[in-house]
N, C-alpha and C positions, 0 to 999 in steps of 0.2 A: 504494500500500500504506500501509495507519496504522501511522503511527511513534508518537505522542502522542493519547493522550484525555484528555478532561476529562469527570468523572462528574459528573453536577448531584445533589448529596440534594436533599431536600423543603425543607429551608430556604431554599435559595437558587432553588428552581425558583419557586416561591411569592413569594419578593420579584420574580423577574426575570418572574412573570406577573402580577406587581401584586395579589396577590391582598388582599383590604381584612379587615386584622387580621394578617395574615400578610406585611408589606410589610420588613420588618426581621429579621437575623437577624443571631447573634451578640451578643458582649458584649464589652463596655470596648475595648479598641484595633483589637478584630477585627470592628467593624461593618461590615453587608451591606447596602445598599439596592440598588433599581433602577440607580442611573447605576453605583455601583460595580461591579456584579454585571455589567452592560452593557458599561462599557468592557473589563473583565476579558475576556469570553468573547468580545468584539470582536478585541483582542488576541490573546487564543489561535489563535484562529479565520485571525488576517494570519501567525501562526506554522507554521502548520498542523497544528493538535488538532481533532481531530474530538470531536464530541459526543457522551456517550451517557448514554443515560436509561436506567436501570435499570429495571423491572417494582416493587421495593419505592418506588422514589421516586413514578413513575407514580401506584400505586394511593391513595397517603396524599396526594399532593395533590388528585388528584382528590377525595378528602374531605373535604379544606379549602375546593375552589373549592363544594363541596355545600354547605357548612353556613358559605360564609362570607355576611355582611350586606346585600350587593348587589353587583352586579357580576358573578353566576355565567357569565351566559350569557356574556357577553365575556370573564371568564378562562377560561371552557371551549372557547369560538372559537380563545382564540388557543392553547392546549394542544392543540386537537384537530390543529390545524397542525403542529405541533411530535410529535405521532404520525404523522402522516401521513408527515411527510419521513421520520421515522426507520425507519415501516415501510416505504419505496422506500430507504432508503439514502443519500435525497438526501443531496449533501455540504453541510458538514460533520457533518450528523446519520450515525450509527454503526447501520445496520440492527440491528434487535433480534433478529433469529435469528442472533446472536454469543452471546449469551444464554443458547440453546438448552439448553444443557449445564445449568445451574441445574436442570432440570426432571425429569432421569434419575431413574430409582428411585433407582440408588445414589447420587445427589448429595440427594436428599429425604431417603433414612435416615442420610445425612451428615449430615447438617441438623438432623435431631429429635436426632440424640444429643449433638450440640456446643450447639446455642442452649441449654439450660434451663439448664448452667454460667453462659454468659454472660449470661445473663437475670437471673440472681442476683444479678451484680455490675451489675445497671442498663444493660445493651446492648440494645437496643432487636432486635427480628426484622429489622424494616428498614434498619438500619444494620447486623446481619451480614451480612446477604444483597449490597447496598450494599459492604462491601468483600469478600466474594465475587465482585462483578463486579470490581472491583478488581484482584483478587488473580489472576484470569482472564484477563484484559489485560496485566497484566504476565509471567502465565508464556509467553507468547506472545513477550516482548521488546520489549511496547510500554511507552512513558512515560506516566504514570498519573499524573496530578492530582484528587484530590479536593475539588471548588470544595462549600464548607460552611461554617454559622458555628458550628459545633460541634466546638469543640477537640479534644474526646475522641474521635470519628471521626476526623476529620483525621489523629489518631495512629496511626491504622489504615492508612496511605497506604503502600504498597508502594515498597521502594526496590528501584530496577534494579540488578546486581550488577554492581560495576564491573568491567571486561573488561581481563583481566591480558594484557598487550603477549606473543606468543611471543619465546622468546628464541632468538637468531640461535644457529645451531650453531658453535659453534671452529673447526669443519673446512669450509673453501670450497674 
């Protein structure tokens, strides 16, 4: 059973597929590159955090590995793997019909009424949706890390509710 995931956004799926232009993410003390972003999800991984790719990260990279300089077809190989396992499940990839729910009528008309707020203030579609999966994983009871080099997402990262001890009754 998952205890722990780690959600990849587009910044760091993009550095950790090497994608050329897109190899870095983050700013000043919170730089992302390949080995960083490697050993991180290496270590998750010997923790035991499963991976998962959201549907908004999926789509945006995919249009970075499109339009980035060279290199498509081989950061598309190695992404296309990276769908593969996760639509079998394989472990540590998190199957994507966990997801499912994103897609309901009422979670879409959920969607169109809360993004245009956040839109205003600069929240990207992808990064709601992104901590919707989030926040999805967590109501379940699992431990939710959002690996990003985007501080202002990251702020978006679901804290677990810490579990108040019962208290023994007076009368034994």
């Amino acid at each position: 059973m998952m205890q722990n995931v780690i959600i990849l956004d587009t910044s760091v799926l993009c550095c950790w597929l090497q994608v050329p232009g897109k190899d870095t993410a983050g700013s000043g003390q919170d730089k992302w590159d390949f080995d960083r972003i490697d050993s991180t999800i290496k270590e998750k991984i010997d923790n035991g955090y499963y991976i998962v790719l959201p549907l908004a990260t999926i789509l945006e990279t995919g249009n970075h590995i499109s339009q980035a300089s060279k290199f498509r077809f081989e950061c598309a190989e190695k992404m296309s793997k990276m769908l593969e396992w996760t639509a079998q499940g394989d472990e540590p990839w998190a199957a994507f019909t966990e997801q499912a729910h994103l897609f309901t009528l009422e979670n879409m008309t959920r969607i169109s009424k809360e993004w245009p707020v956040l839109a205003a203030g600069q929240i990207s579609l992808g990064d709601f949706l992104i901590v919707d999966v989030a926040n999805y994983y967590a109501a379940a009871g699992i431990k939710v890390e959002i690996l990003t080099g985007d501080a202002g997402l990251k702020a978006y990262e679901p804290v677990l509710p810490v579990k108040q001890p019962r208290r023994r009754s007076k009368h034994r």
